[in-house]
C-alpha positions, 0 to 999 in steps of 0.5 A: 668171505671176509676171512678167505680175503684177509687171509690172501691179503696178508699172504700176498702184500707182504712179499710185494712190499718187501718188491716195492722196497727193492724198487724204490731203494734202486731208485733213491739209489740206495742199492746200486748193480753191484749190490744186486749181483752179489746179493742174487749170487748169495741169495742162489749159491747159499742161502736158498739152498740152504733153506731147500737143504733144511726144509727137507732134512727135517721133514716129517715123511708124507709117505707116497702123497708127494710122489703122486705130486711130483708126477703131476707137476713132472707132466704138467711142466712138460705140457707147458712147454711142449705146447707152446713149443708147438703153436708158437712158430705159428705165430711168431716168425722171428726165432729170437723172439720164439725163444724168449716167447715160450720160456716165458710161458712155461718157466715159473719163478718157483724157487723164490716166490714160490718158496715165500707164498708157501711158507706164508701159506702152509708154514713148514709142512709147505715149505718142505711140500715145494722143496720135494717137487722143485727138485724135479721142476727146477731141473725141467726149467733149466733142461727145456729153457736149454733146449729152446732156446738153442734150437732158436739160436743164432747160427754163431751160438747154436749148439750141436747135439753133442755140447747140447747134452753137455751144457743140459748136463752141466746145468743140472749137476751146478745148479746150487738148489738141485744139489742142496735138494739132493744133499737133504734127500741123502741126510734123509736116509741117513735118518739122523737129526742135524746137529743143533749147531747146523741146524741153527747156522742153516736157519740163520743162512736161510731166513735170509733168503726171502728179503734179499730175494725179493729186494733184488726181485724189485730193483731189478725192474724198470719200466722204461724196459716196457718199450717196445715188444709190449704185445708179445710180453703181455700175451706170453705173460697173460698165458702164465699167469691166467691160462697156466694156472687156471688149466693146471691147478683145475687139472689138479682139483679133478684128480683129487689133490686138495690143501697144501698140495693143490695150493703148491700146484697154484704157487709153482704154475701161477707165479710170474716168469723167472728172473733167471729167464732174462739172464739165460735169454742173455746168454744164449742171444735170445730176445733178452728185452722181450724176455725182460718185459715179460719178466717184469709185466707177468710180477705186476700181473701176478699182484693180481692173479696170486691175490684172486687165486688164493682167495678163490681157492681159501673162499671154496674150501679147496686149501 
């Protein structure tokens, strides 16, 4: 017991201190607006994509294994939007809010939690693990997240189903980590190794992603953002952290899955709302304020719920 507490500490406090520095550094006014814009840019456009591109050209095969996850993942995000996107008009009559409400509850922040917890957790074989299912599940993200929040649009942005289909196109073939991901698929069968030179200038690139990810994470929150909303916020960020994670990852354990694979069910559905929620709630004229309160409460939440998941999972055996 000990132990599994040890082993979820370690894997937890790092990546929230590194949060915390973020925050503390926005505060002492260290790092200003315009350092956090280039450094999300840079940590998005470059160096997480090349950390995807890396991790899965140099993967070992699993053979069928990730296809079984991949598909698991596939409907499991599918539910978590459908459903919502279902019971959620029941409750909540203001559609800018409706929008804002349900990409909270369905849209992770996988792609730069989700790749450090791995990392930390399972090493490389997790790294490359959530680097073949983010292929598919940051393509649901963005696909879902474009379509709700445009039927709950405001008339003037609003899209028809022509430019609809367009912008979820456009989405999809700009999108810096679908594209690295796709790339490394490729380079895979290919079966050539990376020259060292690559591989050594991608490592480099890569090993930067996580600090600056997480630095940017942190100073990107202020708590004067908590006024007003707050009860919305916390339901849509109580649904994503407890609800999301505890349906899916006990869906998961049924159907078999164990180790790195059930552990990277918990990383992509337990972690908090996505940064880029905000920005495309933004955007589109959704309800940004609720979109950034459930941003910031569901990552003070997660402090919580990723420490008690890891270490139930670590404590039972299951990962």
């Amino acid at each position: 017991m000990l132990e599994s507490f040890i082993y979820s500490l370690n894997i937890v406090a790092p990546i929230f201190v590194i949060v915390l520095l973020g925050a503390i550094l926005k505060r002492v006014k260290f790092i200003n607006e315009n350092f956090i814009s280039i450094c999300d840019k840079l940590v998005f456009k470059i160096c997480l994509p090349c950390l995807l591109f890396q991790d899965i050209a140099t993967a070992e095969s699993t053979g069928g294994g990730n296809v079984r996850l991949i598909i698991f993942c596939v409907v499991a995000v599918t539910l978590s939007f459908l459903l919502p996107c279902i019971f959620v008009p029941i409750f909540i009559k203001d559609n800018a809010k409706r929008g804002a409400f349900i990409q909270g509850v369905y849209r992770s922040n996988s792609a730069i939690l989700g790749v450090t917890l791995a990392s930390s957790m399972f090493g490389a074989e997790g790294r490359s693990t959530i680097a073949m299912v983010l292929s598919f599940v940051v393509t649901l993200f963005n696909v879902f997240a474009v379509i709700i929040l445009s039927f709950y649009a405001p008339a003037d942005v609003k899209l028809s189903r022509k430019d609809l289909f367009r912008k979820i196109a456009k989405t999809i073939a700009t999108n810096p980590l679908i594209i690295a991901i796709l790339l490394a698929l490729v380079w895979r069968l290919t079966t050539l190794e990376l020259p060292m030179i690559a591989d050594r200038s991608l490592t480099y690139l890569a090993d930067m992603s996580m600090p600056l990810a997480l630095i940017s994470l942190g100073a990107n929150f202020t708590f004067e953002s908590l006024r007003g909303r707050v009860g919305l916020a916390i339901v849509s960020s109580s649904l994503k952290t407890i609800v999301l994670p505890a349906l899916t990852v006990i869906s998961a354990m049924l159907l078999g899955f164990r180790g790195v694979e059930l552990g990277v069910v918990f990383i992509i559905f337990g972690g908090p709302a996505a940064v880029s929620s905000y920005i495309m709630a933004k955007q589109m004229k959704s309800d940004y304020e609720l979109a950034s309160q459930i941003l910031l409460i569901s990552t003070l939440m997660s402090l919580v719920t990723l420490f008690a998941g890891i270490f139930i999972l670590r404590a039972t055996g299951l990962i």
